[in-house]
C-alpha positions in Angstrom: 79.8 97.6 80.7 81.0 96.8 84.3 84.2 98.6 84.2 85.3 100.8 87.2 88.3 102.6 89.2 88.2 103.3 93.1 90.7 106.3 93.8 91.7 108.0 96.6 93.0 111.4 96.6 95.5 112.4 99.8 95.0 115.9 101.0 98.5 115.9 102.2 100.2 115.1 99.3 97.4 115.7 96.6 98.3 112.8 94.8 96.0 110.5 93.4 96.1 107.0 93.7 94.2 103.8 93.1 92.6 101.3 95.5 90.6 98.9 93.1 89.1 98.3 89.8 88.1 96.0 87.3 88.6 96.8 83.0 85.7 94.8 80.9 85.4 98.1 78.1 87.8 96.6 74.9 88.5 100.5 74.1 90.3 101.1 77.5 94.3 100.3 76.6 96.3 100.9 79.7 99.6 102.9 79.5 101.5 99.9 78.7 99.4 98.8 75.7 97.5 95.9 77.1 93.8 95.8 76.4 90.6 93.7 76.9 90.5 91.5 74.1 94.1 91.3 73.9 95.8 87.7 72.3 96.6 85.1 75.5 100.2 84.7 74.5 100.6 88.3 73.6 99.8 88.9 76.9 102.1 86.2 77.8 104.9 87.6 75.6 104.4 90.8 77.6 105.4 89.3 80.9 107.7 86.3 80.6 110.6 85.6 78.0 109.9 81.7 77.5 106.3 80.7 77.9 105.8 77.2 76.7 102.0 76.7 75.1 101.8 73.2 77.0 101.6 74.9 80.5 100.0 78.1 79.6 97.5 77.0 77.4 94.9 76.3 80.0 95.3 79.2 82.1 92.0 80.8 82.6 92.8 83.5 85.6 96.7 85.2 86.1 97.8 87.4 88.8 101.0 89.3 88.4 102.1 91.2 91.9 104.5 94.0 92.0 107.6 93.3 93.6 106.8 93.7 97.0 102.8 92.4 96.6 101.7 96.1 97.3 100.3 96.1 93.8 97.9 93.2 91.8 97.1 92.5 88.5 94.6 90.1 87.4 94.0 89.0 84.1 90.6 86.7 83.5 91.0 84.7 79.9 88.6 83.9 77.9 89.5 81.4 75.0 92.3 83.0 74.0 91.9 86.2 74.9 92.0 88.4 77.6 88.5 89.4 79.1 88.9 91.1 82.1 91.5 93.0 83.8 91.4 93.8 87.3 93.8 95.5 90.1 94.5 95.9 93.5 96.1 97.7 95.9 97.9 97.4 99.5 97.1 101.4 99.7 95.8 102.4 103.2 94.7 105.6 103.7 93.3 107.5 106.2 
């Protein structure tokens, strides 16, 4: 279906961490309960206290970055629902 997930595995720490990826699969739910197919403003609801329809009705693309932009989301609407969800990291490895 399209969906993928770059990691990178450190030998020094033996962590695993991830570099890229995109979610299109509707039976993927990440850890936090958001999913492909997923309501707009549930979405929304998820993320902000006050989201007023009039300026988040035609959102078609939103990217949340983690506090200090190491860390992406992207979330690609379709309608009024979510149809892609993609992430990025700041991760350099070596």
């Amino acid at each position: 279906d399209g969906s993928y997930v770059n990691f990178f595995m450190s030998v020094k720490t033996g962590y695993l961490d991830f570099i890229n990826g995109t979610i299109t699969d509707k039976a993927l739910v990440l850890q936090n309960g958001i999913y492909v197919g997923m309501r707009k403003q549930a979405l929304l609801d998820r993320y902000f206290r006050n989201a007023p329809r009039a300026y988040t009705e035609d959102i078609k693309v939103m990217k949340i970055y983690s506090g200090l932009y190491e860390v992406a989301q992207t979330f690609t609407f379709d309608d009024e629902t979510v149809s892609a969800i993609g992430f990025s990291s700041d991760y350099v490895y070596y």
